[in-house]
RODRENTI-69268 format. One line per 2 residues: for each residue x, y, z of N, C-alpha, C, O. Coordinates in pm, 1 decimal, decimal comma. Example, Ala and Ser with C-alpha at 12.3 -4.5 7.8 and 13.67 -1.06 7.14 Angstrom:
2
1319,0/-569,0/780,0/1230,0/-450,0/780,0/1320,0/-330,0/780,0/1423,6/-331,9/846,5 | 1285,0/-225,0/708,0/1367,0/-106,0/714,0/1290,0/3,0/787,0/1340,9/113,8/803,9
This chain:
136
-20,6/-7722,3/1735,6/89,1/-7712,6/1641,9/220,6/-7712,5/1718,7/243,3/-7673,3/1833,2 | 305,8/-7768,7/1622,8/423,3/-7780,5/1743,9/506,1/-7637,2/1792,1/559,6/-7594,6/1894,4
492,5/-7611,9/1714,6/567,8/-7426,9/1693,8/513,2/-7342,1/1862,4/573,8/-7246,0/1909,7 | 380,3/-7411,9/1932,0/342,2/-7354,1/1967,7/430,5/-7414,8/2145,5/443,4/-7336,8/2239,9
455,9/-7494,7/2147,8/566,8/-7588,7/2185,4/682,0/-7469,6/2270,1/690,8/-7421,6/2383,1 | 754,3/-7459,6/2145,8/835,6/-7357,8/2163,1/793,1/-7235,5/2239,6/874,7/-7194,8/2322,3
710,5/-7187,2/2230,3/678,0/-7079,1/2294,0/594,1/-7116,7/2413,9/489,0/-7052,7/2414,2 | 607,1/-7204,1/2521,2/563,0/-7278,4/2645,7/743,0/-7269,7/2695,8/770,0/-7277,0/2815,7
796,1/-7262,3/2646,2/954,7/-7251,7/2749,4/1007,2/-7279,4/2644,1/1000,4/-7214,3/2539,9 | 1100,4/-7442,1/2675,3/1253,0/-7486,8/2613,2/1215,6/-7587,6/2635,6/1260,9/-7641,6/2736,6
1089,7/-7679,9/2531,1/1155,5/-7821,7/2536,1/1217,3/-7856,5/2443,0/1260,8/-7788,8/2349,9 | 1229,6/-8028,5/2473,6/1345,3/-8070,7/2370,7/1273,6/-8150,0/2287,2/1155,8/-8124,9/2261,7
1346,8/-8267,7/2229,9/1311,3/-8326,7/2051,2/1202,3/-8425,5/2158,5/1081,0/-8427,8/2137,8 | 1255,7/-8489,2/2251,9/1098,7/-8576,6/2309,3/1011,5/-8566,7/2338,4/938,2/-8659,2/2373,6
972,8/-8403,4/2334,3/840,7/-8369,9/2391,8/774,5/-8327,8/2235,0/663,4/-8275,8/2225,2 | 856,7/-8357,4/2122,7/790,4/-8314,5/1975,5/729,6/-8495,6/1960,5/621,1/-8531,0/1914,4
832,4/-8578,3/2011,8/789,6/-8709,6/1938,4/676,1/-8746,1/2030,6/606,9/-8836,9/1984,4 | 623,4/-8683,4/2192,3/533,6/-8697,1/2262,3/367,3/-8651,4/2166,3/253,5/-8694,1/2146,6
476,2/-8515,1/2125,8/323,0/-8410,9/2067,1/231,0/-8494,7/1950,7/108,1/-8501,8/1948,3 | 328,4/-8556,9/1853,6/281,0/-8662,0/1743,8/225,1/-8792,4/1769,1/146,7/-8864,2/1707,2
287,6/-8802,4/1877,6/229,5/-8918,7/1926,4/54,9/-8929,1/2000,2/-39,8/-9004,9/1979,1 | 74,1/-8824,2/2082,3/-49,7/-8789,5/2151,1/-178,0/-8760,7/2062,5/-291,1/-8775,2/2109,0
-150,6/-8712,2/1910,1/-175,3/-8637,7/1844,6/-263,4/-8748,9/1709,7/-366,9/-8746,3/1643,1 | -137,0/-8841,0/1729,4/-196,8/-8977,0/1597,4/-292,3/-9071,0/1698,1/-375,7/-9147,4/1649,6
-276,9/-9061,3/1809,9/-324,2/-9131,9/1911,1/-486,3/-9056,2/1918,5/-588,5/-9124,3/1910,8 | -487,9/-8899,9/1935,0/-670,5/-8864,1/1951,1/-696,5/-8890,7/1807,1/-809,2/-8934,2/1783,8
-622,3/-8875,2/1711,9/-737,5/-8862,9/1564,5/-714,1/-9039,1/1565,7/-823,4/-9073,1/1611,1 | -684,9/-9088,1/1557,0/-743,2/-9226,9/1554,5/-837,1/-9246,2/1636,2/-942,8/-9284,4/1586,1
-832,3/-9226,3/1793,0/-945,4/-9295,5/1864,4/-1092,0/-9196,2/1780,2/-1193,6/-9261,7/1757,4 | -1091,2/-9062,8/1745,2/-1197,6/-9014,2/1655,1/-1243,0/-9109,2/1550,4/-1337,4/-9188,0/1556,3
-1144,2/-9084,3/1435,8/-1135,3/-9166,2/1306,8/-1204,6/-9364,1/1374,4/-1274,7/-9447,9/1317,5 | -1160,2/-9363,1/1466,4/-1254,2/-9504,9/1474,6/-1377,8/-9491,2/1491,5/-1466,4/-9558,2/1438,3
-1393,5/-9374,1/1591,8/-1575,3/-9348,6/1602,4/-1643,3/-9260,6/1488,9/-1763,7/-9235,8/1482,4 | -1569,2/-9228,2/1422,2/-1637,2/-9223,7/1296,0/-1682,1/-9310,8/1167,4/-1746,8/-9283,2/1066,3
-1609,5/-9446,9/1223,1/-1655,0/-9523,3/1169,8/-1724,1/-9638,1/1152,6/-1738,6/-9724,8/1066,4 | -1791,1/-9592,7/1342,3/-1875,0/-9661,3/1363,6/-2029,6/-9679,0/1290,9/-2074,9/-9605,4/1203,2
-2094,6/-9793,1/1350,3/-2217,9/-9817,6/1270,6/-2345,3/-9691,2/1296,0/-2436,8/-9655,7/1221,6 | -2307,3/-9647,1/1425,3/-2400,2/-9603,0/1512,9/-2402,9/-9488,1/1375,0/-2494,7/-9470,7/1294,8
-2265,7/-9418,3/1381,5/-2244,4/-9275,3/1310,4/-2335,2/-9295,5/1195,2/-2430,1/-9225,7/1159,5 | -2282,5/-9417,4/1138,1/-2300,8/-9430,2/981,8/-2458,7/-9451,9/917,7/-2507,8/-9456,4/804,9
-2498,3/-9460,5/1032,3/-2683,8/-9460,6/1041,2/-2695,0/-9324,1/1033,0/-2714,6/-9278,1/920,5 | -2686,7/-9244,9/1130,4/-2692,9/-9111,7/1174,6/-2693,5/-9026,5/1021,0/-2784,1/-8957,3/974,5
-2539,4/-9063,3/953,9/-2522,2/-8998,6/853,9/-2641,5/-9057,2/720,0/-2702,1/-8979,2/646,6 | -2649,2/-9156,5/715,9/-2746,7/-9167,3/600,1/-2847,8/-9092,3/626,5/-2889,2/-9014,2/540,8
-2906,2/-9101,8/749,2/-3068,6/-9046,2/783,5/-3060,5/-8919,7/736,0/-3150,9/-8875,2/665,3 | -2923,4/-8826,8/777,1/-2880,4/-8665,4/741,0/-2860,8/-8656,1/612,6/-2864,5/-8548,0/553,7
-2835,1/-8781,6/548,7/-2804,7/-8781,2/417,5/-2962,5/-8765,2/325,7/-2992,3/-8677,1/245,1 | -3022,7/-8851,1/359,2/-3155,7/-8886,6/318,6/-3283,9/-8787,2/326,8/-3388,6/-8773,1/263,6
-3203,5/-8708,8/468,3/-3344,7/-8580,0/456,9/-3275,3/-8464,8/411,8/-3338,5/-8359,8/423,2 | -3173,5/-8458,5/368,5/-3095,4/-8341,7/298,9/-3065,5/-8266,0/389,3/-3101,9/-8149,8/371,5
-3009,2/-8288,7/486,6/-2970,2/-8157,5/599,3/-2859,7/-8088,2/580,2/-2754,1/-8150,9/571,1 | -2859,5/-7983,7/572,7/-2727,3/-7866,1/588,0/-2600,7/-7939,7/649,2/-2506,8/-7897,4/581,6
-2562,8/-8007,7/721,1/-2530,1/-8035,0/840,4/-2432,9/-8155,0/755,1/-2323,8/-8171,0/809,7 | -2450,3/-8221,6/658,9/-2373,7/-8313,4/553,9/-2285,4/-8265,1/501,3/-2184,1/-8328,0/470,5
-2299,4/-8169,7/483,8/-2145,2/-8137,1/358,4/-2047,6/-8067,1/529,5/-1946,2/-8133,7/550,2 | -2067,3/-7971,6/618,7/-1946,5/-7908,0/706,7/-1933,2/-8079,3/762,2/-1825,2/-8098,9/818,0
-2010,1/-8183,9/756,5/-1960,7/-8263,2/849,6/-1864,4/-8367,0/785,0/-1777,6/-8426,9/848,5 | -1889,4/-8382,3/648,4/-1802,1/-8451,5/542,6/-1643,7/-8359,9/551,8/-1535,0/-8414,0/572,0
-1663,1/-8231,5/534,1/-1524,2/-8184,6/545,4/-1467,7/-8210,0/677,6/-1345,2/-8221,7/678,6 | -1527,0/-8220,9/787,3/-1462,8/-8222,0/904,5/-1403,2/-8358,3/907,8/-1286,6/-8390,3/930,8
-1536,6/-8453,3/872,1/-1452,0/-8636,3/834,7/-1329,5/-8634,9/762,7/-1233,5/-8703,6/797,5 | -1328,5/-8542,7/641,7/-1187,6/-8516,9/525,8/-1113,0/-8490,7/609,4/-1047,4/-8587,5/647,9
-1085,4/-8364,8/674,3/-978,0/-8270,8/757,5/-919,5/-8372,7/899,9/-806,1/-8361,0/946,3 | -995,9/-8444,1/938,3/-985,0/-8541,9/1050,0/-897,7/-8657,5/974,3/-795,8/-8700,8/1028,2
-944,2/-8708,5/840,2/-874,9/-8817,0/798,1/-719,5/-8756,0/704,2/-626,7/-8827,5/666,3 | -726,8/-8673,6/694,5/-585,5/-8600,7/657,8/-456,3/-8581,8/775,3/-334,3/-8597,7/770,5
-570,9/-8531,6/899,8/-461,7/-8492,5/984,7/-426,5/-8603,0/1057,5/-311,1/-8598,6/1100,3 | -496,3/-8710,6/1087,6/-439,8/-8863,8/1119,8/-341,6/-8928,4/1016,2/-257,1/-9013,2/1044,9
-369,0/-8866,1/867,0/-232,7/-8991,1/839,6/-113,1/-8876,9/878,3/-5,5/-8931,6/902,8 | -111,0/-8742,3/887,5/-5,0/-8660,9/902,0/37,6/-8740,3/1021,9/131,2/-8820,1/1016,8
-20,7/-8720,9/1111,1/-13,4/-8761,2/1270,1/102,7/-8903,5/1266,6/210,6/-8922,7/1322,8 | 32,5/-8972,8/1187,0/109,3/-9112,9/1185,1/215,9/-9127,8/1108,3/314,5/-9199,4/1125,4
182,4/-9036,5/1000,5/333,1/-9025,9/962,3/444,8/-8967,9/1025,0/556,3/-9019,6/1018,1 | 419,1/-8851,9/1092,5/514,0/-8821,6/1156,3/567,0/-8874,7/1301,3/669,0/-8832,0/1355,5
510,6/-8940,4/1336,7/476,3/-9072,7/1400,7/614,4/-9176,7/1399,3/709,6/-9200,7/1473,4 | 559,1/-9224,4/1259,0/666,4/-9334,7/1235,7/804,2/-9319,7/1150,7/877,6/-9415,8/1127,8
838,4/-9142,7/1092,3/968,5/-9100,3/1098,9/1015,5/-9057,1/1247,8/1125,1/-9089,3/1293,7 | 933,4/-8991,7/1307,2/1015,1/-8916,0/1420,2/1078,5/-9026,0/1483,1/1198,0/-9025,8/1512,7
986,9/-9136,6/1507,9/1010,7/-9230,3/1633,1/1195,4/-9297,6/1617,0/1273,2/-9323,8/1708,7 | 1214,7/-9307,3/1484,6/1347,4/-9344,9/1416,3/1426,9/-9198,8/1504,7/1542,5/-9201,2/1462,3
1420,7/-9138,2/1555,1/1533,4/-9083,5/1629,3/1499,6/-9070,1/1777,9/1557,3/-8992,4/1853,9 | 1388,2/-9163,7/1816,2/1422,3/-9123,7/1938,4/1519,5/-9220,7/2014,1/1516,0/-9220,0/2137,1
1618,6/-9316,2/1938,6/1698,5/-9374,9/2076,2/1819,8/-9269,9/2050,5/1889,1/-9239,4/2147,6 | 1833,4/-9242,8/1989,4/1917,4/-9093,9/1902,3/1909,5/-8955,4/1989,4/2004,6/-8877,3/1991,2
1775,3/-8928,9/2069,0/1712,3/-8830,9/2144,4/1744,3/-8855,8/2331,6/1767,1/-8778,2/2424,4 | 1733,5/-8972,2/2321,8/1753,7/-9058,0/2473,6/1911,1/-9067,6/2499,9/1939,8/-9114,7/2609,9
2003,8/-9035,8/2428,4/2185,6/-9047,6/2431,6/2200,4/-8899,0/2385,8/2322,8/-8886,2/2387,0 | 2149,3/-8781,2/2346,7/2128,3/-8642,2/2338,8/2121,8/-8595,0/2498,7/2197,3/-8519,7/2560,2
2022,9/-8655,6/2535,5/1924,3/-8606,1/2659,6/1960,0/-8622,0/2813,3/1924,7/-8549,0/2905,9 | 2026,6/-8717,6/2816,3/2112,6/-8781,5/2915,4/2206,4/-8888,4/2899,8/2312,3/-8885,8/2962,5
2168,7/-9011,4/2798,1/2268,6/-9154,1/2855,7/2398,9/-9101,9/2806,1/2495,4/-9148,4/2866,9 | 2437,4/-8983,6/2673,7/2581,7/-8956,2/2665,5/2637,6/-8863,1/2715,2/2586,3/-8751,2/2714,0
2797,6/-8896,8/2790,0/2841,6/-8719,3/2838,0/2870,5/-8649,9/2799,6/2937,9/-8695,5/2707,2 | 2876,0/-8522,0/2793,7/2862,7/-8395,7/2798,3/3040,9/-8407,4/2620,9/3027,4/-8379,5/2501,8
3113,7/-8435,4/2662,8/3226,3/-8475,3/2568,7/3220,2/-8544,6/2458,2/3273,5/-8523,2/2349,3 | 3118,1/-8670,6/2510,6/3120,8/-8751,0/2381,9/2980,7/-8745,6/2284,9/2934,0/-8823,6/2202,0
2937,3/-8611,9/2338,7/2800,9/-8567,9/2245,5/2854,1/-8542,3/2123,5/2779,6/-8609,9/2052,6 | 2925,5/-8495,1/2056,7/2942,9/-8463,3/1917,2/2946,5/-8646,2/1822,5/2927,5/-8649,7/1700,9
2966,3/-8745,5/1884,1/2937,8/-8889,4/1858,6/2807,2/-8883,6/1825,6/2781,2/-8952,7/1727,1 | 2698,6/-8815,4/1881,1/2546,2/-8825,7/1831,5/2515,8/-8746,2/1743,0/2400,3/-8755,7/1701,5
2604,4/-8641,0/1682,3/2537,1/-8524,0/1586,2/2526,8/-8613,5/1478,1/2425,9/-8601,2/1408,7 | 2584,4/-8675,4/1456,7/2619,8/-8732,0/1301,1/2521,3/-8825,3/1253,0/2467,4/-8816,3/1142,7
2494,2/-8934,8/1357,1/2332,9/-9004,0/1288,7/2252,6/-8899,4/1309,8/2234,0/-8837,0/1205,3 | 2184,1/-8844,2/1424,9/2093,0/-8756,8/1415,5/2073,0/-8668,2/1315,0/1957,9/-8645,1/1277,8
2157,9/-8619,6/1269,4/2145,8/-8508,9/1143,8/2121,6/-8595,1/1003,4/2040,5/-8553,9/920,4 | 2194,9/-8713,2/983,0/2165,2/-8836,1/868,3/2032,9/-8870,1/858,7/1973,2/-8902,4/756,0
1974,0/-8858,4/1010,0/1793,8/-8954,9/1004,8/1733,0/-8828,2/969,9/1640,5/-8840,2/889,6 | 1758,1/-8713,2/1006,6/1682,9/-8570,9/1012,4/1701,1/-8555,2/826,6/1593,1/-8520,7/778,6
1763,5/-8565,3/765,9/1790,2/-8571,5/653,2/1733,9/-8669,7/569,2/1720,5/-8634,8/451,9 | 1691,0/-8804,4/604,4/1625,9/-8882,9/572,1/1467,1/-8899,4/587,7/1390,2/-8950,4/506,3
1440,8/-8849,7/698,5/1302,5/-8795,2/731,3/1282,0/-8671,7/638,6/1169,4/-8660,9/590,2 | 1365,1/-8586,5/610,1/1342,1/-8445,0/488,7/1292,8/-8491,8/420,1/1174,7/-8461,1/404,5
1368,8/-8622,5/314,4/1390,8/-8693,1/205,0/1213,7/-8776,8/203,0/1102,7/-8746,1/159,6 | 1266,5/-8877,9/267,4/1107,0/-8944,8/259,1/973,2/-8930,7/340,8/890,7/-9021,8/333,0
950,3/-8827,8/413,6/854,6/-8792,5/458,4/770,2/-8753,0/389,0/818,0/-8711,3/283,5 | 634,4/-8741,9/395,9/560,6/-8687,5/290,1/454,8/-8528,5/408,2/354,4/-8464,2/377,4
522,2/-8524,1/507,1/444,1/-8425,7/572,7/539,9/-8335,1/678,2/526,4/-8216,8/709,5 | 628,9/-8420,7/716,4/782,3/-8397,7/835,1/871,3/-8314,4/737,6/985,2/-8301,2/782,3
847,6/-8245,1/598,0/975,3/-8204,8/526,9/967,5/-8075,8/508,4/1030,6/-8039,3/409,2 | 895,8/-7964,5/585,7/880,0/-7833,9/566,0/990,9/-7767,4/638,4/1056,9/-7821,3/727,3
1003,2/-7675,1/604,9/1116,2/-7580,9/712,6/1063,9/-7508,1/855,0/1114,6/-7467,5/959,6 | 952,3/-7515,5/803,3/895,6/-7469,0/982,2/870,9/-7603,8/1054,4/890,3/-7589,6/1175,1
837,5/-7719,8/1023,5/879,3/-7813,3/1080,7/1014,7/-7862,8/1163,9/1018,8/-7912,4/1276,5 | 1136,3/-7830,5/1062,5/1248,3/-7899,2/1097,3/1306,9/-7810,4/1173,2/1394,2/-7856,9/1246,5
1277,5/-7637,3/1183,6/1328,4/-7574,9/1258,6/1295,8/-7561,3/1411,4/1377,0/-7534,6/1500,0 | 1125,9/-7591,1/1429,0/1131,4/-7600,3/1547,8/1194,2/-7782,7/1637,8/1209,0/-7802,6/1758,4
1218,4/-7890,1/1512,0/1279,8/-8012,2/1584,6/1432,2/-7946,8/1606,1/1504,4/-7999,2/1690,9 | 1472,0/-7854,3/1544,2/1624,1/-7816,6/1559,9/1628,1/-7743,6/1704,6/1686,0/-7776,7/1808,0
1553,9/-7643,6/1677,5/1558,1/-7557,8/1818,9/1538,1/-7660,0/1925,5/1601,9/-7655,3/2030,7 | 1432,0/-7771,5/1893,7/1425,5/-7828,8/2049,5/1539,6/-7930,6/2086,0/1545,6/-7976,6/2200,0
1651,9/-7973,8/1965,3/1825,3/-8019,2/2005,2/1896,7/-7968,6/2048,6/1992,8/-8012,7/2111,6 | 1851,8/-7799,4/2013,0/1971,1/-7727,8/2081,1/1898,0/-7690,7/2230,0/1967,1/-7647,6/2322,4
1791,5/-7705,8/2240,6/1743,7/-7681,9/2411,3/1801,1/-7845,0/2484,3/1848,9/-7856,3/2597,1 | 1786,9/-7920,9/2417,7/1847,2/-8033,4/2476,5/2000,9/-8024,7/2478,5/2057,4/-8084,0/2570,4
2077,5/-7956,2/2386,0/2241,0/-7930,0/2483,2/2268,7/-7880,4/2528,8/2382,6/-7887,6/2575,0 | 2161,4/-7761,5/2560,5/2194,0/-7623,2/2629,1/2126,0/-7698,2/2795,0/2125,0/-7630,2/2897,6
């Protein structure tokens, strides 16, 4: 969880768009081997002799295919600020940083708006805290 982020030191907003990334990146390579042929044998046979072992493994397939589209969604809002994160972080100086608050806070606002997983307040507070570790 990213929250947990925060409490490893002071990083900043690129090591959140790293965490999502890394993150849509394992539940997909899963989510593909779950949908392999090999599995899908496996599961009928478990299906077919009635094993216990079908229904915790169906929720785990559910909970796996939930947290991959989160993953990717937040994925493909965050990524919309990272050239926004890269002129935060270093390419702007120290003076002409208040030039970057203004899109950044517009996309952060737009990601609120149309995100369907990026729009909670414990979300946006720990992407806030990790802007202000990036000016500090």
């Amino acid at each position: 969880d990213p929250e947990i982020l925060l409490k490893q030191g002071h990083p900043t907003p690129d090591v959140e768009i790293a965490f999502w990334m890394n993150k849509a990146q394992n539940l997909n390579s899963i989510f593909k081997q779950l949908q392999s042929d090999k599995l899908r044998k496996v599961l009928l046979f478990l299906d077919s002799s009635r094993s216990t072992y079908c229904s915790p493994f169906a929720k785990l397939c559910k909970d796996v295919f939930s947290a991959r589209i989160e993953a990717n969604d937040n994925v493909r809002y965050l990524s919309t600020l990272q050239s926004w994160f890269d002129e935060l972080t270093g390419a702007t100086p120290f003076p002409d940083l208040h030039k970057v608050f203004g899109p950044i806070m517009h996309t952060i606002l737009l990601i609120w708006k149309h995100s369907q997983h990026y729009n909670t307040a414990p979300r946006l507070v720990v992407l806030m805290r990790e802007i202000c570790n990036a000016i500090i």
